[in-house]
N, C-alpha and C positions, 0 to 999 in steps of 0.2 A: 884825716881830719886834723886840724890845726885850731887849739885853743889859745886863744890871749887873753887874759887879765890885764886891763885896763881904768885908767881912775878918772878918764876923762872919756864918757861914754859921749858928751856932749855933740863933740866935735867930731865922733864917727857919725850919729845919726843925722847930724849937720852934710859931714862929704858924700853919705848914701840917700841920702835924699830925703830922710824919712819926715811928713809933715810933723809938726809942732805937737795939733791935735790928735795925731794916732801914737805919740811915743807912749812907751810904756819900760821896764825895767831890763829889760834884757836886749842886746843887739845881735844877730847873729848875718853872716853873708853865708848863702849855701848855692853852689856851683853860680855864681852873680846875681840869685836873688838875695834880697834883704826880709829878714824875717825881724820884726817888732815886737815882743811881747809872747807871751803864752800860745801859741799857735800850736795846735793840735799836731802832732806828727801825719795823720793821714793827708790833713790839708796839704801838708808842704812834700806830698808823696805825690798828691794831686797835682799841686802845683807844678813840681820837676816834671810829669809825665805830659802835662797839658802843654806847657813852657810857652803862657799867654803875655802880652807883652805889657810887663807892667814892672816896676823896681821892685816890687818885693809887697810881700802882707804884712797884716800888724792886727794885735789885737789890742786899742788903745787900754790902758788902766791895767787891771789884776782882778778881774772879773774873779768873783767864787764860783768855781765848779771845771772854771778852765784847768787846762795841765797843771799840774804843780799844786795850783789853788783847792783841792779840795780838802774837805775837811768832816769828819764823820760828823754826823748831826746838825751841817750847818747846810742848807736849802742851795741847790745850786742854781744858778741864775741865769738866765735866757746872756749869749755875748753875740755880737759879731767879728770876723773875720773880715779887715778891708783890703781891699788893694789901695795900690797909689802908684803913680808915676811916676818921673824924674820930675814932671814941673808941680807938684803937689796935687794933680789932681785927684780924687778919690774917690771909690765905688766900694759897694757889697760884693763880699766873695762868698762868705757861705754864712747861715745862719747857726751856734748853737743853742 
């Protein structure tokens, strides 16, 4: 695994595709999928093992309750999990 810190996230989620509407705070590329956002580790377990043809997930915003996002006492909140394509198309991948 290979980490870089970057100050211009912009222009990655630009050259991977990621639509406008699903970015969120974090970018990652894992074996040539692109991962958006808070994405559950099991998803992108599912994801690798499925290997559906789509650029990558995203989970737009910092939903509470997703990875990272929780917080004792604070109510966690229904997210989705999208796919998308190279030309921005976009669908449901999983419900949390």
């Amino acid at each position: 695994m290979k980490t870089v810190d970057l100050s211009d996230l912009a222009s990655v989620k630009t050259r991977h595709g990621v639509p406008r509407s699903l970015e969120s705070c974090h970018t990652a590329v894992v074996d040539g999928y692109v991962i958006e956002g808070h994405v559950p580790a099991d998803t992108i377990k599912r994801l690798l093992k499925e290997r559906p043809p789509v650029a990558g997930l995203a989970v737009p915003g910092m939903p509470p309750g997703s990875p990272g996002m929780e917080s004792p006492g604070q109510a966690r909140e229904p997210y989705k999990v999208m796919a998308f394509d190279r030309k921005g198309k976009t669908s449901l991948y999983e419900t949390h």
